[in-house]
N, C-alpha and C positions, 0 to 999 in steps of 0.2 A: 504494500500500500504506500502510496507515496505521500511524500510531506508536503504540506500547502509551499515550502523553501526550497523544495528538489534538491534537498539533499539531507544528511543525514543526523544533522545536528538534531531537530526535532523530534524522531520517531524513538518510539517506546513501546516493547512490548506486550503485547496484548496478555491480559489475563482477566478470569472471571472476577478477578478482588479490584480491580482496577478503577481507582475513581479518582475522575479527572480534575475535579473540584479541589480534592487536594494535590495533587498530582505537579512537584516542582515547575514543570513548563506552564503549566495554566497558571497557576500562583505569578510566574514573571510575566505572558501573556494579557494576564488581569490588569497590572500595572499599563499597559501600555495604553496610556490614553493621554492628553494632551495637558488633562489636568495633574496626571503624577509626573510628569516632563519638566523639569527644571528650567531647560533652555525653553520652552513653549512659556512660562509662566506670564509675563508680560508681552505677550504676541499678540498683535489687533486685530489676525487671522486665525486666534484662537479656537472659536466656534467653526468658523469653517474649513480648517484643514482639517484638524485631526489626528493632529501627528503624523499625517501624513502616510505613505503605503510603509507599511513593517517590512516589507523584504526587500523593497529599495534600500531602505534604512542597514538590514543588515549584510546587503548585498557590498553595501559602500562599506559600511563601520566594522563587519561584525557584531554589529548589535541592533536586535531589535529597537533597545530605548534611543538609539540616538537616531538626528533628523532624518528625512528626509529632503535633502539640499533643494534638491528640482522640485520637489513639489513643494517648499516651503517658500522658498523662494516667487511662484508661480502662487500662491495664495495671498501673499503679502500682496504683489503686484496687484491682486483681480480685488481688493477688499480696497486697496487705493483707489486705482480708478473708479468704484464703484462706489466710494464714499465723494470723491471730487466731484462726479459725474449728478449724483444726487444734490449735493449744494448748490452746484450749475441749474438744474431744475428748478431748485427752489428761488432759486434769486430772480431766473429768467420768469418766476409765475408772479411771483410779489412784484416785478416791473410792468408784467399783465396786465397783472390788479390794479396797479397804483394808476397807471396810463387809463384804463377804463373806468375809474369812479373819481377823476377829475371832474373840480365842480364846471358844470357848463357856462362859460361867460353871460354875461346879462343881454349881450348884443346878439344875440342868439334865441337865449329866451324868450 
């Protein structure tokens, strides 16, 4: 059976007593989330990376816990542009607004 890592770090033999819950690889696998991640603590792409993919991570480091470069990197970037992108909106609709509930001159009236 092969490992979600393709290779053999992961794999454990199988027995009827076997339980994964406590099981050292699940116990370090549990961890891996962006809120037990040191270097993710203050990331403003926290919520939407994720720590990003685990076998790139351990593909690059040897370790699951540490980044994912490329895709950190690449989530940083998309939560910028998309925090910019939204203030842009916001300011271009308040200019909307503000432009269309000018009061109408009297010589008009």
């Amino acid at each position: 059976m092969p490992s979600i890592l393709r290779h053999e770090k992961y794999f454990t033999d199988y027995s009827p007593s076997f339980d994964a819950y406590h099981h050292p690889y699940w116990e370090h696998w549990r961890k891996r989330s962006p809120i037990g991640m040191d270097q993710c603590a203050d990331c403003l792409a926290l919520g939407n990376c994720g720590g990003g993919c685990a076998y790139a991570a351990d593909k690059a480091h040897a370790n699951i816990m540490a980044l994912d470069d490329i895709f950190c990197t690449f989530s940083k970037k998309v939560i910028t542009f998309l925090v910019q992108d939204l203030v842009k909106n916001m300011r271009d609709r308040q200019t909307a607004s503000a432009e269309n509930t000018a009061p109408v001159p009297a010589s008009i009236a």
